[in-house]
N, C-alpha and C positions, 0 to 999 in steps of 0.2 A: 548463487541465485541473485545474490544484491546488485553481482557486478552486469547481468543482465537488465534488473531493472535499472540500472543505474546509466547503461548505456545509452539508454532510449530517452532521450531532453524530455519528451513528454512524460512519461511513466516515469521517470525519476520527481518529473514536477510534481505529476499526481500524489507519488507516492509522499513525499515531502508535506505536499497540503493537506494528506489524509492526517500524518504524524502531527500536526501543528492542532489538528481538530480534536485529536482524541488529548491531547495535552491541554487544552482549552475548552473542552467540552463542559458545558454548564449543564449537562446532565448525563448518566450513566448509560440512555437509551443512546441518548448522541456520539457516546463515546464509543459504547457498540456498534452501531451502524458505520462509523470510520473504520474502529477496529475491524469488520466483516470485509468491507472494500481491499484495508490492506491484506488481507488473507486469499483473498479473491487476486491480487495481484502476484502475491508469492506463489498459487498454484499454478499459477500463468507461468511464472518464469520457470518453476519447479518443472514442468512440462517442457521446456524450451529446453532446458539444459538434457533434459534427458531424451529428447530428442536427437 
C-alpha cells in the first residue's frame, strides 16, 4: 500500500504533510483530524492494490 501512495508525487506529498501535522499537532483534535485524512488515504490505496 505505501508503495502506491508513495508512487503518486502528490499523495505522497499529502501523505507526508498529513505525518508532519499529526507530529506537530498542538492539540489532540488536530492530531485526529490528520490522523483520519491518513486513514482515508490508506483505504484508498488498500482499494487500489486490491483492485
Amino acid at each position: 500500500m505505501f508503495v502506491t501512495l508513495r508512487r503518486d508525487p502528490g499523495r505522497a506529498r499529502r501523505l507526508h504533510e498529513l505525518e508532519v501535522a499529526v507530529a506537530e499537532a498542538p492539540s489532540i483534535e488536530d492530531a485526529q483530524r490528520a490522523s483520519a485524512e491518513i486513514g482515508s488515504l490508506l483505504d484508498a490505496a488498500r482499494r487500489e492494490v486490491a483492485a
